[in-house]
N, C-alpha and C positions, 0 to 999 in steps of 0.2 A: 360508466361509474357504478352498474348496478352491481359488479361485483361488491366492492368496497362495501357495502348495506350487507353484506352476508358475511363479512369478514365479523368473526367474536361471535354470531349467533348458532354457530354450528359450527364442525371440523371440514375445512372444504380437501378437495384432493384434486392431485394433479393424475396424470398418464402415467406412463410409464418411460425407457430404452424407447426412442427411433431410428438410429443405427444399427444395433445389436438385432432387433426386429429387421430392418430390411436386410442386415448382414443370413438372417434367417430365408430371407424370402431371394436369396441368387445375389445381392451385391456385392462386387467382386470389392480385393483388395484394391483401396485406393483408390477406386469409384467414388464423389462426390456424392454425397447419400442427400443432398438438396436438388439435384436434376431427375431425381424419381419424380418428381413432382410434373415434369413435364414428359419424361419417359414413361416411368411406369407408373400412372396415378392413380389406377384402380387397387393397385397393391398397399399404397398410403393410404389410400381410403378405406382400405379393409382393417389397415392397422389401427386405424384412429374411431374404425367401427369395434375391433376388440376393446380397446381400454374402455369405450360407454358403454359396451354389454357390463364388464367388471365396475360398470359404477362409480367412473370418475367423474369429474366435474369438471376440467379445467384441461383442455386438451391443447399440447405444447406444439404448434407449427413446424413443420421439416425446414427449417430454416436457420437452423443454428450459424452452421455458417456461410450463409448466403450474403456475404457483403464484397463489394468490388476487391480486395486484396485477393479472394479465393476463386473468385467467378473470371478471374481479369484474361483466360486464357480456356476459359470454359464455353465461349461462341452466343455465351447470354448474358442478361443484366438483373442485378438483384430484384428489381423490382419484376421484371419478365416471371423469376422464380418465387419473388415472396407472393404475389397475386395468384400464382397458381396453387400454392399450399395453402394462403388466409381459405381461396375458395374451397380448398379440399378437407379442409379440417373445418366448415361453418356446413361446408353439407352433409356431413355425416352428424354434427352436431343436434343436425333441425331434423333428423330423423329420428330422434330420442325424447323421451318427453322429458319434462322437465328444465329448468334452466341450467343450459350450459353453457360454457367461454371458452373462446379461441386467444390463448396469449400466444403473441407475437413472440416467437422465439429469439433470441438474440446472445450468439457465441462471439468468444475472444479472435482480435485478429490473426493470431500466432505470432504476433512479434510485439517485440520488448518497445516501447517509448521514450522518446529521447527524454536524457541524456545517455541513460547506457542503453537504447538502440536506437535504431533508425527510423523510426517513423514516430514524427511530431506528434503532439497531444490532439493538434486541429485538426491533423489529415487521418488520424484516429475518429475525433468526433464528428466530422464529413461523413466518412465510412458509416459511420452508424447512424445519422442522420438521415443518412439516402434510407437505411432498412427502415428506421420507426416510420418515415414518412408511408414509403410503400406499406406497410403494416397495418396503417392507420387510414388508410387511403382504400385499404382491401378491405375491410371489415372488422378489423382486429379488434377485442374487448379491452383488451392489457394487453402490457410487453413487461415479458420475460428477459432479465438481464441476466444471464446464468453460465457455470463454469470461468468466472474470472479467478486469476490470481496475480492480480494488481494492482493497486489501490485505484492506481493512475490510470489505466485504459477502465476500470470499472469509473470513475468520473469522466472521463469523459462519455460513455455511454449512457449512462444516469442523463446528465446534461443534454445530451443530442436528445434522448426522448422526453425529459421533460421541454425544453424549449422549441422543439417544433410538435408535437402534438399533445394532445387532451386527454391522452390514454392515462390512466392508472400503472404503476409503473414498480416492477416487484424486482428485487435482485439479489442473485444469490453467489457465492464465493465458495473455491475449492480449499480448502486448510489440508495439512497433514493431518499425522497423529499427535504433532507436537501443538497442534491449534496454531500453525504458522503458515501465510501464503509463499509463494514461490520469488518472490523480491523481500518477504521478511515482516508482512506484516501480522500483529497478532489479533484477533480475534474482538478486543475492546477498542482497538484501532480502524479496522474494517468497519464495527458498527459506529462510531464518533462519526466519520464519513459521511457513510451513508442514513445516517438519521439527518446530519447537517444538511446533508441533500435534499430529504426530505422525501424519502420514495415513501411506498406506500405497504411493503412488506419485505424483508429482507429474512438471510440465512445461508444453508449450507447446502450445496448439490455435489454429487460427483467427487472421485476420488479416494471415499471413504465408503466402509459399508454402515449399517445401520447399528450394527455393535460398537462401530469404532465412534460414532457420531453421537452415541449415549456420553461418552467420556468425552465429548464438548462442550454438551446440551445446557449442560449448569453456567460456566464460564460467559455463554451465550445469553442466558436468560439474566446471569448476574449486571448485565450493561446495560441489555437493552428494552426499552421502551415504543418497541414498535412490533407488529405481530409476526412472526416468525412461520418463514416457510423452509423445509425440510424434505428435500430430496437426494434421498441418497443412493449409492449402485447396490445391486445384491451382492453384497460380499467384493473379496478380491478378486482380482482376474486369475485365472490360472489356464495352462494350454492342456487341452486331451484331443489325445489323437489330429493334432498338427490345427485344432481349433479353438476361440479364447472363449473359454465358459465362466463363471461365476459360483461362488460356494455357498451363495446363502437359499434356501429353497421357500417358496411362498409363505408358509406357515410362519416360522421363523424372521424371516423379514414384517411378517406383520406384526407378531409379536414384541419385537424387538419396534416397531413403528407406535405400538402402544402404547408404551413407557415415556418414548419421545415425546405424545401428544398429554399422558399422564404430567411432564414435565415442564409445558408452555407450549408447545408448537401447535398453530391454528391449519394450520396448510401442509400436506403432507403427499406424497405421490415418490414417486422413483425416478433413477438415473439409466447408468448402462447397466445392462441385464437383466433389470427388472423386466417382465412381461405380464398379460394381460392380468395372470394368476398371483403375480404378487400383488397390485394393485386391488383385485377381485380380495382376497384375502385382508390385505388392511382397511378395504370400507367396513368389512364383517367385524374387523376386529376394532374399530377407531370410530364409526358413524353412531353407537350411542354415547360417545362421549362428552362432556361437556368442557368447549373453550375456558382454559383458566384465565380468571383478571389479567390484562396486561400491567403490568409491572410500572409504576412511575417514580423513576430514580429522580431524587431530584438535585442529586449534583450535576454540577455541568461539567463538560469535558473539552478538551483542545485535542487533535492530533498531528503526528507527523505520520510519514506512511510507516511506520513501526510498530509504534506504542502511541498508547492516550495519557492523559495527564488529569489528572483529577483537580478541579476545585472545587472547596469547602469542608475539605479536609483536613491534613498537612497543611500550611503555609507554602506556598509557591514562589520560589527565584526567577526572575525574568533578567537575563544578564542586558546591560542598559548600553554595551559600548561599542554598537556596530550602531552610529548616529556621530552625524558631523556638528555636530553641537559643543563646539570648544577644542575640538579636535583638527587641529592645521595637518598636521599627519592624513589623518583619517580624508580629509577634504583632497589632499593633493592623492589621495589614492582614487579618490571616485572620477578626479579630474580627468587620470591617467590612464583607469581602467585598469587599477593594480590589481584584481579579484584575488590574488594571490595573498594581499595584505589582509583586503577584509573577510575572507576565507580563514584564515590566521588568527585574527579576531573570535571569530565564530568560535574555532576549534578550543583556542586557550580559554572561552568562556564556559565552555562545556565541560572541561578537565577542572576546571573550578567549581564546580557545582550546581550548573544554571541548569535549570529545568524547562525552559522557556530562552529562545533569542529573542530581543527585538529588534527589528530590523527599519532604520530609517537611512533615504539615499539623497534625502532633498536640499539639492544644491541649486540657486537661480539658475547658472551658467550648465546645466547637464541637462539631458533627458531624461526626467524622475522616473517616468513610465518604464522604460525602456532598461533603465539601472534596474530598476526594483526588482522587475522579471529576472533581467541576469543573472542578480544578486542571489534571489528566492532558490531559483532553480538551480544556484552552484552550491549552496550553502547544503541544499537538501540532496544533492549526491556527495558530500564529502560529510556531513555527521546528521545524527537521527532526531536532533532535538527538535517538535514545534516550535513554530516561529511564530510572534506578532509582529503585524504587518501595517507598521506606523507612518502615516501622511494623511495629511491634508485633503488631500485632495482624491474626489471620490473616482474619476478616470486612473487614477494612478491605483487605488486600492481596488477595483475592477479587476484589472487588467491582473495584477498579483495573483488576487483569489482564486481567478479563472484557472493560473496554471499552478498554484499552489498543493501540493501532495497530502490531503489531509483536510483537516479542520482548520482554520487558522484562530489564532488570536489575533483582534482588530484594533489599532488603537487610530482613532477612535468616536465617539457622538458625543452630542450634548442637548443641551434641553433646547435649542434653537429649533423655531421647525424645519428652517432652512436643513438644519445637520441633519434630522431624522428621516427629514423625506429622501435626502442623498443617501443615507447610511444603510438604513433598515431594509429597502429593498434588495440591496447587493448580501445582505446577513441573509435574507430571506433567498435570494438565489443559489446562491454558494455556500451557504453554512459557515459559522463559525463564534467564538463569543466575542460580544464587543465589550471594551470598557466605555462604561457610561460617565462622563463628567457633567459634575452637578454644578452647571451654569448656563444661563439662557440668556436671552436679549436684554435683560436686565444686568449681565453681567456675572460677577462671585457672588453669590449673597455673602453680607456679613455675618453672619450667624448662623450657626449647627441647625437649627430648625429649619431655615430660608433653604439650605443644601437638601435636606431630607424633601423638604415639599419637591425642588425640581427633581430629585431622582423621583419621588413618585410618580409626576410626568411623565419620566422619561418610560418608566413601566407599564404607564397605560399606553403609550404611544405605540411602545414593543407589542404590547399585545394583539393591538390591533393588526398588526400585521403578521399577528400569527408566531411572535418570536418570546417563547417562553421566560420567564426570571431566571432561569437558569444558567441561560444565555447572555446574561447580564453581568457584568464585572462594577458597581459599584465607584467610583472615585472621587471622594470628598478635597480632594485638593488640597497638596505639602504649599505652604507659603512661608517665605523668608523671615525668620524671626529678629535677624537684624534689620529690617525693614517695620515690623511688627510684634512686638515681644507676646503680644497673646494666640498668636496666628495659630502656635500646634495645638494648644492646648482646645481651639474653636475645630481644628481636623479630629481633631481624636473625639472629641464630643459628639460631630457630624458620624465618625467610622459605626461609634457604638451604637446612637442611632439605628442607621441604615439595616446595623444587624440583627441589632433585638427588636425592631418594629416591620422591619420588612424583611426580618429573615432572608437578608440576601448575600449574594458574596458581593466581597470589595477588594480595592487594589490601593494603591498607592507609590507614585514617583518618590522616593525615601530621599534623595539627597538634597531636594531644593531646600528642606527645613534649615540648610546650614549655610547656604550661600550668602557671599560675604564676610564670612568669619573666619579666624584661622582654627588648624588644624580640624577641619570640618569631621573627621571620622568621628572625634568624639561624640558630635550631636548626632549626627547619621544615625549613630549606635544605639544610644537613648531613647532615640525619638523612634528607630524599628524594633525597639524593644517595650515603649509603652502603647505603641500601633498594636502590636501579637497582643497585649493582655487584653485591647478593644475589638478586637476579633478580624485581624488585617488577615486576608484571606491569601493575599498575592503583595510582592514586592518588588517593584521596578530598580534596581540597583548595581554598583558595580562587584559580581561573586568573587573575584580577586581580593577584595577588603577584606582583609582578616577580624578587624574589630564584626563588621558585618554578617562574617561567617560564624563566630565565637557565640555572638548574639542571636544566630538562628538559632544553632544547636542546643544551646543552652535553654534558650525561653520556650524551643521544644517538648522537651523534657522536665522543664518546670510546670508547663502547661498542662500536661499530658497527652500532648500530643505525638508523643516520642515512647510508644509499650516499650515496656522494660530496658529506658535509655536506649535502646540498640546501634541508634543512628549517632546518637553522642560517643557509645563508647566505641562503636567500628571505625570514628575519624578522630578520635585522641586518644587511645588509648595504646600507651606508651611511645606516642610522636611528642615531639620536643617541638616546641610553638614557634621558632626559626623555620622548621620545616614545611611551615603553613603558608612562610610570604611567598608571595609571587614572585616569577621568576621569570627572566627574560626567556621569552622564545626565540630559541635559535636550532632551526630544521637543517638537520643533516638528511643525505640524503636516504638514506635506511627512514627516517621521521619521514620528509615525502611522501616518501611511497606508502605508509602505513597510513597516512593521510588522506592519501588519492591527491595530489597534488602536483598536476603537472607543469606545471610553469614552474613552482620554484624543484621539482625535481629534475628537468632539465638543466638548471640552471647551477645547482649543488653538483647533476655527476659535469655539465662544463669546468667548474672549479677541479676536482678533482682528478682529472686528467692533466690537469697540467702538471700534477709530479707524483700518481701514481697508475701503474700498470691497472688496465681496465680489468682485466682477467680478474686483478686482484680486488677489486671495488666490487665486480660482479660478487664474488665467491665472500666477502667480508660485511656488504649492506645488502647489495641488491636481491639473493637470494633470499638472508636469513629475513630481510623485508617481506619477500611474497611466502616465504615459511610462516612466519605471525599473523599475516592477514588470513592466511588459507587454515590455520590453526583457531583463530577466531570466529572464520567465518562455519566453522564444522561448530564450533560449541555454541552458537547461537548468539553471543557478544555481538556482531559484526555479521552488515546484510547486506543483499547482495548488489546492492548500487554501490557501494561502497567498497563492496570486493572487485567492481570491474571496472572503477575510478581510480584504486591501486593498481590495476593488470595496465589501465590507458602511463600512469606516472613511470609505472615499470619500464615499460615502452617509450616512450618518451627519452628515459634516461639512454635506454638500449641503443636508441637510435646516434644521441650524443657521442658515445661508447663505440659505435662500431668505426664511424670515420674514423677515430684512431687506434685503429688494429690495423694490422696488415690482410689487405683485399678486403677489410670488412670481415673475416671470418672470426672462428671463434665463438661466438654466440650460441650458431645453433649445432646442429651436429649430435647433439646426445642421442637423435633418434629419430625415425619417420613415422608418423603417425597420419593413416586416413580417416576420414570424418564421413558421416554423409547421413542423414535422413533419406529413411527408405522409400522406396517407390511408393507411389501414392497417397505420401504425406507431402503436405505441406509447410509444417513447422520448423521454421529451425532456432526457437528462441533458446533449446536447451544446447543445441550444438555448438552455437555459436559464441554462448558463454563456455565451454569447454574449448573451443579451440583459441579463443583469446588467453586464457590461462596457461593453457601447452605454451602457446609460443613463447611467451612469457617466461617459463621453464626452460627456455631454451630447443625446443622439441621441433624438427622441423612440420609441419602440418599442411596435409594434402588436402583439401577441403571440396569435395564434388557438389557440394550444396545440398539441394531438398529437391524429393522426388526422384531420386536416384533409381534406374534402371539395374536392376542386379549384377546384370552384365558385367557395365561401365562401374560398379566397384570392384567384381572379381578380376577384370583386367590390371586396373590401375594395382592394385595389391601384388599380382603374379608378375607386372613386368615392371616395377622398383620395387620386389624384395623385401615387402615391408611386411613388419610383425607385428604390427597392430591394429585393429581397427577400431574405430567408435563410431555405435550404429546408432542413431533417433528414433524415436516413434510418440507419437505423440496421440494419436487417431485409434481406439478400439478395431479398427477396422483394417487398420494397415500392420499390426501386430504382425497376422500370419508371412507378410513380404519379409518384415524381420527374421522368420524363424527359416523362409526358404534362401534369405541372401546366408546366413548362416550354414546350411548346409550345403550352399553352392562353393563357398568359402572353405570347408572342411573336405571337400574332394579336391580343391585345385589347390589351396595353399596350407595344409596342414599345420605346417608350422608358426604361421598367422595365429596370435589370438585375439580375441573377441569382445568388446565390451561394450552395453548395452544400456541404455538410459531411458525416461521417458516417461509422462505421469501415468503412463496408464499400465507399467510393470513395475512388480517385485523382483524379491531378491531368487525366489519361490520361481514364477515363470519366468526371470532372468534362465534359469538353472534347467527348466525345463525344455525350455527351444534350443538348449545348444549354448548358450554363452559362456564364457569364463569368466567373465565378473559383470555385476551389476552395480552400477553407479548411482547413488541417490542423490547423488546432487556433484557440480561440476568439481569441485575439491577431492572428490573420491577418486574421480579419472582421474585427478593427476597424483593422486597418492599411487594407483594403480601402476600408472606409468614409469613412476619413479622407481617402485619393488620390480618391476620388469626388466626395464631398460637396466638398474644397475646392478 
């Protein structure tokens, strides 16, 4: 932990490139740059001697990707590899004066998590378990969680090192230019996360250079409240002379490092390219400087793997109607396993304006646990909204959190100890804000004061466990006023309270104030309209209710909470208030697929085969379906679980579709297309979303997998005729196999083109090794494809 004691009293520094460095020192393409450690050690050791001559402080172990998915065919075991680098990187360490650390290095697996890929969240956190263990077992100060770009394999790595060891635990994420990860998360979402998690410094590595990482930095600093580490590559990659070099040169990258630490960042060091000399250069340039305050925002936030959601701002919608609470419909779908219905649910609450789902599954006769998950994790690949995650019962709100993509909203604690000692450890594990209700073993108090004492309770109770007010959601409690005619008027008393004396946020269930009564909208309306002027923070309600909706927007902008109307006048401003009722959902098949919806888009193209030509269904929904989603998904609306939850409904339909054609054909045919990730990579999470999309397309696809021999692509392309390729790379190191299967490619099949993906090229050295186009993202191959082929 003696790191942590130096964190804020000085600017600490990481190393620099370990790849790029041993790609210097003889490591062939596609060589595993983690078995130096037991090959060629003295070479690591020299490396890790360069960067403390340059006066780092914080030296990254060759172990990035040393976990059982990469090692499984390597003749070793992660822990064989990480104990020989912890040793290698603590000896060279203790020959330097002064105090330095060995973080435990820890990289992505290369592949996607289910639901849109194949490997579960658990056998994710296995995998990284085994490393922090070894890590922590060899000597390791911290671990390093670094180069993610996914919410969901970055928690589960988070989670694997804090819960089996004691290490201090720092993580960092790859973003674009756009400040977006590679599944769509942005930047206020990343951090909601990972502060929830509760690491101990977080930030950006890799991907970007140090110029491009200024035009973050702000965005970065505007969320977060924890100390920020900052390593980036030198510059972009670019190929000379048939090698991947970097543009940015020592001085300049330190310069550019100054500004960064000028701007918030305590921790600072380099990615790929950097060497001993940029490092050497940003201590000179960054070591008198003085750490700025960290930042204490004190709104709290919810995420989904997307976006964050702010409370104590705006007023917040939490749409109330995926709960079987009055709902016989709703009840016989969870019976049934309808996911399709409460999927449906989800979706139509979001197109109405909810900002928030809440999500309740608890029926006596079902598996609450076991719903919950399903439910969480179907809802969070078919749309982006945060979810609260409502029960009872704290095994069931475990088990959610655990596999939940984000921050969650909790509902919920109360002043009972029982509820706190359940509640607050799992908020303390998992991250997330809980709503507090103000009642304990004594019951509701009857009075606006009795409410405020238990929420103060419930405040020191949080704190004690380390879970800030911010984290707090407030709820004074809607009670029946046909039951009790003074009931709102004691909640509204309690709301103001809460806020003017303990400056906190609060929530409120809106509809119970009317139960019993007829035409309940009325009161609903009133009573979320005299809630907003007591300072209601958040609203649990149904967002379909027009009176309800009329009522946001307006007490919005009466409030001032609405700068210059914007939000009132972008939703009425010249719509006719018919326009605004709800409307039955009925999904055609083209809805489906824009949905990601596969059960009922198998079920739409079933129907529609029985009296129309599939040809024709294809060419009239199915197409202009995966045309809107891949149109969305290019302008940043729409991300990328959700674009490959479309390509699964697409499919799905396809499959309905082909038994009634003749032999099945039809489909595909527009074209052959080979895939492969090149020799000596192992990633194929970018390929594999491009070729789900092609086929989707109709494209037939040859797919040789990852680690492709040069060879066995050049064949496969010269003996079926095909004219296109798409190459992967993903590894700094395996670039050059790309730029030689490229030219093996242009002497045997000429007429082949070429296209080329992968986070660690441009469009720049796309163009330089030979290719015809560069793909930044899986959408572009098939725009590609399609200006080709037609």
């Amino acid at each position: 932990m003696r790191i942590l004691e130096q964190l804020g009293k000085r600017i600490l520094f990481f190393d620099g490139a370990m790849g790029t460095m041993l790609q210097q020192a003889g490591l062939r393409p596609g060589e595993l740059p983690e078995l130096w450690n037991l090959r060629h050690p003295d070479t690591v050791l020299d490396i890790h001697r360069g960067y403390l001559r340059a006066g780092c402080d914080i030296l990254k172990t060759n172990t990035f990707g040393a976990n059982r998915l990469k090692l499984e065919s390597a003749g070793t075991t992660p822990a064989e590899v990480i104990t020989a680098a912890v040793r290698l990187a603590k000896q060279a360490a203790a020959e330097y004066p002064g105090e330095r650390y060995v973080a435990m290095d820890i990289g992505p697996t290369g592949k996607l998590l289910h639901p849109i890929g194949d490997l579960s969240f658990e056998n994710a956190y296995a995998a990284f378990a085994e490393m922090a263990v070894a890590g922590e077992k060899a000597g390791a100060d911290l671990i390093l969680i670094e180069t993610m770009s996914d919410t969901y394999e970055v928690k589960a790595a988070v989670l694997a090192a804090k819960e089996n060891t004691h290490l201090p635990v720092f993580a960092t994420m790859v973003f674009d230019q756009r400040g977006k990860l590679l599944t769509g998360g942005d930047i206020p979402a990343a951090v909601t996360l990972l502060e929830g998690l509760r690491v101990d410094a977080l930030g950006i590595n890799c991907g970007l250079g140090p110029i491009q990482v200024e035009e973050l930095i702000d965005t970065l600093t505007a969320c977060c409240s924890t100390p920020v580490v900052l390593n980036p590559n030198a510059g972009m990659p670019k190929s000379r002379n048939g090698e991947t070099v970097y543009d940015v040169d020592a001085r300049t990258f330190a310069a550019a490092m100054q500004r960064l630490v000028q701007k918030g960042a305590w921790v600072v060091g380099g990615c790929c390219g950097t060497t001993p000399a940029h490092i050497a250069s940003t201590v000179a340039y960054c070591r008198e400087q003085t750490p700025l305050p960290l930042p204490q925002h004190a709104f709290g936030t919810v995420s989904s793997y997307t976006h964050a959601v702010k409370l104590g701002g705006t007023p917040v919608l939490i749409g109330e109607r995926i709960n079987p609470t009055g709902k016989s419909r709703f009840k016989q779908a969870l019976r049934n396993n309808e996911l399709d219905y409460v999927l449906t649910e989800g979706l139509q609450q979001q197109k109405n304006g909810a900002h928030i789902l809440d999500v309740n599954v608890g029926l006596p006769e079902i598996d609450e646990a076991a719903m919950m998950q399903l439910v969480v994790t179907q809802l969070q690949s078919v749309l982006d909204l945060p979810l609260q995650i409502d029960t009872s019962d704290p095994a069931v709100l475990a088990g959610a959190l655990r596999l939940y993509n984000g921050k969650a909203l909790i509902n919920s604690v109360n002043g009972k100890e029982a509820s706190m000692k359940a509640v607050f450890p799992l908020v303390r594990q998992y991250g997330g804000v809980v709503v507090a209700l103000t009642l304990d073993e004594n019951g509701i108090p009857p009075t606006a004061e009795g409410r405020l004492a238990v929420a103060e309770k419930i405040l020191a109770a949080a704190a004690s466990y380390g879970i800030p007010k911010k984290d707090l959601l407030f709820d004074p409690l809607t009670m029946a006023i046909s039951a009790d005619p003074g009931a709102a008027k004691i909640t509204l008393h309690a709301l103001a309270l809460i806020k003017n004396k303990l400056h906190a946020n609060t929530i409120l269930g809106v509809s119970n104030v009317s139960f019993g009564l007829p035409q309940r909208e009325n009161i609903n309306a009133a009573f979320f309209s005299l809630a907003l002027q007591n300072g209601l923070d958040a609203a649990i309600l149904n967002p379909a209710s027009v009176p309800m909706q009329t009522t946001y927007y307006a007490s919005n902008a009466l409030l001032g909470k609405d700068p210059q109307c914007a939000a009132y006048i972008a939703r009425y401003a010249g719509r006719k208030a018919e326009a605004l009722k709800k409307e039955e959902t009925s999904f055609s098949l083209y809805d489906a697929i824009t949905q990601g919806l596969k059960k009922q888009a198998a079920l739409s193209a079933t129907a529609l085969v029985r009296s129309q030509d599939p040809l024709e269904i294809i060419h009239a929904q199915l197409v202009p379906a995966l045309d809107h989603v891949g149109k969305a998904f290019e302008q940043g609306t729409l991300f990328l679980p959700q674009l490959l939850m479309s390509a699964d409904a697409a499919k799905a339909a396809f499959d309905v579709m082909k038994t009634h054609m003749r032999g099945g054909a039809g489909i595909s045919g527009k074209g052959k297309i080979v895939l492969a990730t090149v020799y000596g990579d192992i990633h194929d999470i970018g390929k594999n979303i491009v070729k789900v999309l092609l086929e989707n397309y109709g494209y037939d696809v040859v797919d040789l997998g990852k680690d492709v021999p040069v060879e066995s692509i050049v064949e496969t392309v010269v003996q079926q005729h095909v004219h296109l390729v798409g190459l992967s790379a993903l590894m700094t190191t395996t670039v050059a196999n790309m730029e030689a299967t490229i030219h093996r490619l242009r002497a045997a099949a000429p007429a082949c083109r070429i296209m080329v993906g992968g986070a660690v090229l441009t469009e720049e050295y796309a163009a330089m090794i030979g290719a015809d186009f560069y793909g930044k993202d899986a959408m572009a191959a098939v725009r590609y494809a399609e200006t080709l082929f037609s």
